[in-house]
ROBAPA-862504 format. One record per residue: residue number from 1; x, y, z of N, C-alpha, C in turn. Coordinates in Angstrom, 1 decimal. Layout:
! ROBAPA-862504
NODE  pos     nxx     nyy     nzz    caxx    cayy    cazz     cxx     cyy     czz
NODE  NUM       X       Y       Z       X       Y       Z       X       Y       Z
...
This chain:
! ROBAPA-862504
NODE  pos     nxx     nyy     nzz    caxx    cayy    cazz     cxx     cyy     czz
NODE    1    12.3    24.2    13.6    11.7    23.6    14.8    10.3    23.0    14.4
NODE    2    10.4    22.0    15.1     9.1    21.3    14.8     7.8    21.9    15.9
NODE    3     6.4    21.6    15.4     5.8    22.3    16.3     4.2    21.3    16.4
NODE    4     3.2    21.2    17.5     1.9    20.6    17.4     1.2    20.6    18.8
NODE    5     0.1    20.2    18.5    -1.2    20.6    19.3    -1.6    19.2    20.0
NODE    6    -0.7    18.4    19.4    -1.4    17.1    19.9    -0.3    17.0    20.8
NODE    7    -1.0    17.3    22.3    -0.4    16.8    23.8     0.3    15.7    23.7
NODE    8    -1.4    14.9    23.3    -1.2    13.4    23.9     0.1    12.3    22.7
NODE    9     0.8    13.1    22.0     1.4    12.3    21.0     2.5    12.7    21.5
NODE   10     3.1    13.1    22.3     4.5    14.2    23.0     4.4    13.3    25.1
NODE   11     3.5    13.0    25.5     3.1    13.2    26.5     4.1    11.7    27.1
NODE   12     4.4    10.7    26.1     4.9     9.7    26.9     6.4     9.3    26.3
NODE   13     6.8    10.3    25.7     8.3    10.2    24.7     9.0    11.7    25.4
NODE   14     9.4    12.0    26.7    10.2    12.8    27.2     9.3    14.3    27.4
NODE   15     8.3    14.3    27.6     7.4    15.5    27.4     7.7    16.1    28.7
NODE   16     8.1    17.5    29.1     8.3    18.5    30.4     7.6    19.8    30.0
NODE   17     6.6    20.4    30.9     6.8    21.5    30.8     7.4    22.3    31.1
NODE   18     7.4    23.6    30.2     8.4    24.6    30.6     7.6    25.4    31.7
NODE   19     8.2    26.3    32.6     8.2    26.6    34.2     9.2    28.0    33.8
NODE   20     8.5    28.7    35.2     9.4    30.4    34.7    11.2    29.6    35.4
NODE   21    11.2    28.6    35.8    12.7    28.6    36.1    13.4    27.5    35.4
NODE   22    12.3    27.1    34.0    13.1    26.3    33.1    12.0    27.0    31.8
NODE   23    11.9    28.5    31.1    11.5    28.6    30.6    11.7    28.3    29.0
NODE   24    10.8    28.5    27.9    10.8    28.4    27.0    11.9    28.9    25.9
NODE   25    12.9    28.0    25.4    13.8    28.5    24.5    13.5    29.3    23.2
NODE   26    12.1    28.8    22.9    11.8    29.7    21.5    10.8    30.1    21.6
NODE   27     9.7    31.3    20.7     8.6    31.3    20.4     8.5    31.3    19.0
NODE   28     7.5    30.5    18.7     6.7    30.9    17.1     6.3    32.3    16.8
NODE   29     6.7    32.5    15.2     6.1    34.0    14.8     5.4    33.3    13.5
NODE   30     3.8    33.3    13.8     3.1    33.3    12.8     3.2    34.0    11.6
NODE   31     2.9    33.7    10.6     2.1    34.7     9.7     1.2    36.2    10.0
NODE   32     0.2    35.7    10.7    -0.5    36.8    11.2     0.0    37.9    12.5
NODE   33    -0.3    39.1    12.4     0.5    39.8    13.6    -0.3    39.3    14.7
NODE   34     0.5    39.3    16.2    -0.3    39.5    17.3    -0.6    38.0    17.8
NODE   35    -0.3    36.9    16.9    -0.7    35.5    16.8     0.7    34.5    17.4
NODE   36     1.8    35.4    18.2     2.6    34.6    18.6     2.5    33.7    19.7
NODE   37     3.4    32.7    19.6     2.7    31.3    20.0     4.1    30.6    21.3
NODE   38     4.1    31.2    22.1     5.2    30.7    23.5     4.7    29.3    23.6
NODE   39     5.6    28.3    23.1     5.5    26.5    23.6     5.3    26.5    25.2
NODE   40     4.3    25.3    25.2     4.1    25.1    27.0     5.2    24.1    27.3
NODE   41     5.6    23.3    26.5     6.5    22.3    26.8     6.9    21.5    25.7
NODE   42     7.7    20.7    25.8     8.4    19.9    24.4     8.8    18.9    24.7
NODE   43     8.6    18.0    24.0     8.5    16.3    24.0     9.3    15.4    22.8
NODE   44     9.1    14.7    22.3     9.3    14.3    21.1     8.2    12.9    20.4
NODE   45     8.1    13.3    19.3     7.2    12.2    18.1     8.2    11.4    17.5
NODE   46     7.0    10.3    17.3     7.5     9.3    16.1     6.9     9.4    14.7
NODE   47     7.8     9.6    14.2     7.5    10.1    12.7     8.4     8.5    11.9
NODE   48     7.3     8.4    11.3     7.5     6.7    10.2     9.1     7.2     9.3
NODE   49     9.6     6.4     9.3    11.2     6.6     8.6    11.9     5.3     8.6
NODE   50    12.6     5.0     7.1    13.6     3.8     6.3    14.2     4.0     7.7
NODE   51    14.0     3.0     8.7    15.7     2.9     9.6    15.2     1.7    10.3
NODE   52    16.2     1.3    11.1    15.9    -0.2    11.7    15.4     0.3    13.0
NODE   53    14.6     1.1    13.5    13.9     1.3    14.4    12.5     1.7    13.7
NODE   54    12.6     2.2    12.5    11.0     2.1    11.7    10.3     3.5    11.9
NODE   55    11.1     4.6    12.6    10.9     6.0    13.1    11.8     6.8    13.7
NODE   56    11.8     7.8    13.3    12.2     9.2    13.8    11.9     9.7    14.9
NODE   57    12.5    10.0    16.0    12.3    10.5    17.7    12.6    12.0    17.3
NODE   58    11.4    13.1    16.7    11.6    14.5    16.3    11.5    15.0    17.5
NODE   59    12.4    16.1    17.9    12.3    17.2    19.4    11.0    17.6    18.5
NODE   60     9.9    18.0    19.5     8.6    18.8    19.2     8.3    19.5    20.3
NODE   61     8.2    20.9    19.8     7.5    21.8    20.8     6.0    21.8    20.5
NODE   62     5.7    22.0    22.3     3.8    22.1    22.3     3.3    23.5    22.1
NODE   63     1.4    23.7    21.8     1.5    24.6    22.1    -0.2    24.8    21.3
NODE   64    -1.4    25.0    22.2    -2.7    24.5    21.8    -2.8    25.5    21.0
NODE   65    -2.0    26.2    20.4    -2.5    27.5    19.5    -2.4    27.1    18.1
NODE   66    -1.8    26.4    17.8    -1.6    25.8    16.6    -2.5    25.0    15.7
NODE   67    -3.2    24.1    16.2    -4.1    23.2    15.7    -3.8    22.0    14.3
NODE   68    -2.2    21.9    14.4    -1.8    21.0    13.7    -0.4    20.4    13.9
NODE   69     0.5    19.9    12.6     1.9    19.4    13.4     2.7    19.7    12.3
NODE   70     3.6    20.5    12.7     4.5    21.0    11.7     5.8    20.5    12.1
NODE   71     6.5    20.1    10.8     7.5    19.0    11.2     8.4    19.7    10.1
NODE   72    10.1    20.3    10.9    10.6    20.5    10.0    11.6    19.8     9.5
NODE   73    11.9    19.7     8.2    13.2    18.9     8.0    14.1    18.5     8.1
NODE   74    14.4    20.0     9.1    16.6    19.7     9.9    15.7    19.1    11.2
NODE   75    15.1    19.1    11.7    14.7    18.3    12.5    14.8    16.5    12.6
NODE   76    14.4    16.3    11.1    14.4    14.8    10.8    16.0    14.5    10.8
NODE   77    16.3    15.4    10.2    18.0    15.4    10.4    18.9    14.9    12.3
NODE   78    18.3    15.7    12.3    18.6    16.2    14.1    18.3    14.6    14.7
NODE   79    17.3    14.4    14.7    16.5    13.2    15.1    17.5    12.1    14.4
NODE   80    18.0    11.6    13.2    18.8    10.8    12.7    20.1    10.2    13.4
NODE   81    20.4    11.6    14.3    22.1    11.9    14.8    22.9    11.6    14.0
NODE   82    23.1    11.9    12.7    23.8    12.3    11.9    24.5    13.9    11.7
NODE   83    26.3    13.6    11.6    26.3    14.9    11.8    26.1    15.9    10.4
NODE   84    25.9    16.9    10.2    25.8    18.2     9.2    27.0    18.0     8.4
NODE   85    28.4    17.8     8.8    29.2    17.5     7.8    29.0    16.3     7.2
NODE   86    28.7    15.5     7.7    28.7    13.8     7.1    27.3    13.7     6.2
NODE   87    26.8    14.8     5.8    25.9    15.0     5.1    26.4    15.7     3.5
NODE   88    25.8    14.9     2.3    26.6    15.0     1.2    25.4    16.3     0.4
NODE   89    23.7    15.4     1.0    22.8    16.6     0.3    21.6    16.3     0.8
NODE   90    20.8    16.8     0.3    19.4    16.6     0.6    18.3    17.3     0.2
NODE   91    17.3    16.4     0.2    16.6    16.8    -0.8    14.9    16.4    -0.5
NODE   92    14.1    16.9    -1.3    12.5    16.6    -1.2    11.9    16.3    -2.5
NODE   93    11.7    15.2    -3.4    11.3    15.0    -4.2    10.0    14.6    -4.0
NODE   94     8.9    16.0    -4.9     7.0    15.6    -4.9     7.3    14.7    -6.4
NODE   95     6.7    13.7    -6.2     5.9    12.9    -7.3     4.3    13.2    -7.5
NODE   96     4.1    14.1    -8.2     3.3    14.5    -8.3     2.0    14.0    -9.3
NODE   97     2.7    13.0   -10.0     1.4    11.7   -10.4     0.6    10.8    -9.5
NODE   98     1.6    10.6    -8.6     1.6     9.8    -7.5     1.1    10.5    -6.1
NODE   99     1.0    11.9    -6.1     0.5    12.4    -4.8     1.5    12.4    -3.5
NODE  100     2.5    12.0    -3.7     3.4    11.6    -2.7     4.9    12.6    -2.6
NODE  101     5.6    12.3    -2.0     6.8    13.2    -1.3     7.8    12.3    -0.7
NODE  102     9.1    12.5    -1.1    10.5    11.5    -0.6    11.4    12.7    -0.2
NODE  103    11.9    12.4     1.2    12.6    13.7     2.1    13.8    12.6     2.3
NODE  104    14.8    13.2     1.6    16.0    12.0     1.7    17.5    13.2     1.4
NODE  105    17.9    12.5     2.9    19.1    13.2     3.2    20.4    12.5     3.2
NODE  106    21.1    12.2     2.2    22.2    11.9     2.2    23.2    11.3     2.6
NODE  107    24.0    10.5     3.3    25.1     9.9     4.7    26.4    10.3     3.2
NODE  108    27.2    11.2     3.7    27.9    11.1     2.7    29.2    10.0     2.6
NODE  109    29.6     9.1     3.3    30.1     8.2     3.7    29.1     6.4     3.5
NODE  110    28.2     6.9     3.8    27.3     5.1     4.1    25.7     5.7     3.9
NODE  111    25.3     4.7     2.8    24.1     5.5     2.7    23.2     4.6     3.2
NODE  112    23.5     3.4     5.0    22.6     3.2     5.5    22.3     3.3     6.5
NODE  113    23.0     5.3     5.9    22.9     6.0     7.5    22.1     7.6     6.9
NODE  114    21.6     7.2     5.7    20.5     7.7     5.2    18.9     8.0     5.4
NODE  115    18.4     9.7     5.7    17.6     9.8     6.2    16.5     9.4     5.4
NODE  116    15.7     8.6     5.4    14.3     8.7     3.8    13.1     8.7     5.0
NODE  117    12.2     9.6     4.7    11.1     9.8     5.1     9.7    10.0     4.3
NODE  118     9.2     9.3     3.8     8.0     9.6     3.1     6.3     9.7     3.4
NODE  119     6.0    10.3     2.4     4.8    10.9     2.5     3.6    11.6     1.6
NODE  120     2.8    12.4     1.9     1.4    12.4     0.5     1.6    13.9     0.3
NODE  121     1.1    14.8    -0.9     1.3    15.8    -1.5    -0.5    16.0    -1.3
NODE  122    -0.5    17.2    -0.7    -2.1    17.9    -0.5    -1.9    19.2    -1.0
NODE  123    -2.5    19.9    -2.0    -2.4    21.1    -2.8    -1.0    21.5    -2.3
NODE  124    -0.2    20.5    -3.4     1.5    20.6    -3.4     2.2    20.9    -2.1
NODE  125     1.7    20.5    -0.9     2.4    20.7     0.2     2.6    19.2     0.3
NODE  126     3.7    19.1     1.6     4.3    18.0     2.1     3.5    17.7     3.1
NODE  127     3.0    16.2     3.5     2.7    15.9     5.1     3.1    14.3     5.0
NODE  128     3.9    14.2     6.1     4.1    13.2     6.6     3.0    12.0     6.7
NODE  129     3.3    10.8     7.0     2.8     9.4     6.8     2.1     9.9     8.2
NODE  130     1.4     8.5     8.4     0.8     8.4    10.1     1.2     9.0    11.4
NODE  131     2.0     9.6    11.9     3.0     9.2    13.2     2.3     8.3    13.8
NODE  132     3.6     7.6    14.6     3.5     6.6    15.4     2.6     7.5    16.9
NODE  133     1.7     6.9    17.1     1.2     7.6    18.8     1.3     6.5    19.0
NODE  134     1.5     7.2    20.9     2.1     6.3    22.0     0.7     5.1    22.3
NODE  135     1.3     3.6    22.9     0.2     3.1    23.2     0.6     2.8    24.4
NODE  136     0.1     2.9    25.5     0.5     2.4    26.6    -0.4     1.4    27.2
NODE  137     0.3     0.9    28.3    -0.6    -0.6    29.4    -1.9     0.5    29.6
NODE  138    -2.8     0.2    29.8    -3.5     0.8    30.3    -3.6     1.2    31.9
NODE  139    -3.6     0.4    32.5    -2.7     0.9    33.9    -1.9     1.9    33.7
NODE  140    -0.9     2.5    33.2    -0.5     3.4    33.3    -1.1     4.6    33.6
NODE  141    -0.4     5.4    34.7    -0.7     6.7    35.0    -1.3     7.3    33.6
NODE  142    -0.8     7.5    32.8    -0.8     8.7    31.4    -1.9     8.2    30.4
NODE  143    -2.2     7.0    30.1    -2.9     6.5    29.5    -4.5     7.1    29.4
NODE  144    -4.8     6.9    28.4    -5.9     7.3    28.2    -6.5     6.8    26.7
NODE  145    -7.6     7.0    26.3    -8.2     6.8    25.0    -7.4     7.0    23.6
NODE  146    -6.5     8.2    23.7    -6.1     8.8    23.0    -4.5     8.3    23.1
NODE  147    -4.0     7.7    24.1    -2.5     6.9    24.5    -2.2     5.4    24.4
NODE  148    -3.3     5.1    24.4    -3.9     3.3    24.7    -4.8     2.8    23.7
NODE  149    -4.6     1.7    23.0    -4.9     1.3    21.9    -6.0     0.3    22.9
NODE  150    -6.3     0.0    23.9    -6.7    -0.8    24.9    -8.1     0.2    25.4
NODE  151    -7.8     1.3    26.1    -8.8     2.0    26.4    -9.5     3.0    25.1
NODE  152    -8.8     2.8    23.9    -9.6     3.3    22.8   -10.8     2.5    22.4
NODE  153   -10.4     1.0    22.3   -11.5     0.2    22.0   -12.5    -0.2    23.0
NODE  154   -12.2     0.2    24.6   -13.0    -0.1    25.3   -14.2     1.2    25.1
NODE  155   -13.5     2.5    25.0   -14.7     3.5    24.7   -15.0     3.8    23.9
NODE  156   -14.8     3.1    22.8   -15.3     3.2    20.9   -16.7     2.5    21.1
NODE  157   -17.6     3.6    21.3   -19.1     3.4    21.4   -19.9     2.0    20.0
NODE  158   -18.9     2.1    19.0   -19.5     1.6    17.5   -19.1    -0.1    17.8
NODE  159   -18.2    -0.6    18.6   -17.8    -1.7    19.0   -18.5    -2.8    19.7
């Protein structure tokens, strides 16, 4: 399961909260005891990815306790709509001269139904490229600084 703190990147790509009469399907179990983490609601990201849409629509659950974005791999899968059998392999190759990471999953049939997702190597972990955040009209109800590439530069004091 994918998981993050950023509202506003979930908030205009199918975002609901969960409600005690549509409650939460999972909870996170940290590392640490006592640190479990009940999602408020789930949405989905654009995560940069080889396809003719230029991104990945990942299911993401919310949840301010986190303070970052954890993106799992059957996820990118999931997101692909590709099914699990029509999958030949997959794999994560660090290039490690290079600082970088290739998450490439296989179409075992057509490989231009192949997942490739890349990204940078930070003390040998994996993190994805930029995601795509929403920009909306500014008019929009939801918009804001952080939604709107429009109301960002209107409040970018340095401008």
């Amino acid at each position: 399961m994918s998981w993050t703190d950023q509202l506003h990147m979930l908030l205009v790509h199918g975002y609901r909260d969960f409600t005690r009469s549509l409650p939460s399907p999972v909870k996170l179990l940290p590392a640490t005891v006592g640190s479990d983490a009940v999602p408020k609601g789930v949405g989905h990201m654009h995560v940069p990815a080889k396809n003719a849409q230029g991104f990945l629509s990942v299911q993401t659950f919310y949840t301010p306790y986190l303070q970052t974005i954890v993106i799992d791999e059957r996820d990118l899968v999931k997101a692909s709509n590709v099914r699990v059998k029509d999958i030949e392999s997959d794999s994560i190759t660090k290039h490690k001269d290079a600082g970088t990471f290739t998450c490439h999953v296989k179409h075992r049939m057509n490989s231009s139904k192949d997942v490739i997702v890349h990204g940078i190597l930070i003390d040998d972990k994996c993190y994805a490229g930029a995601l795509i955040p929403p920009d909306l009209n500014p008019s929009d109800p939801k918009a804001t600084p952080a939604t709107s590439s429009i109301l960002a530069l209107e409040s970018d004091s340095v401008v």
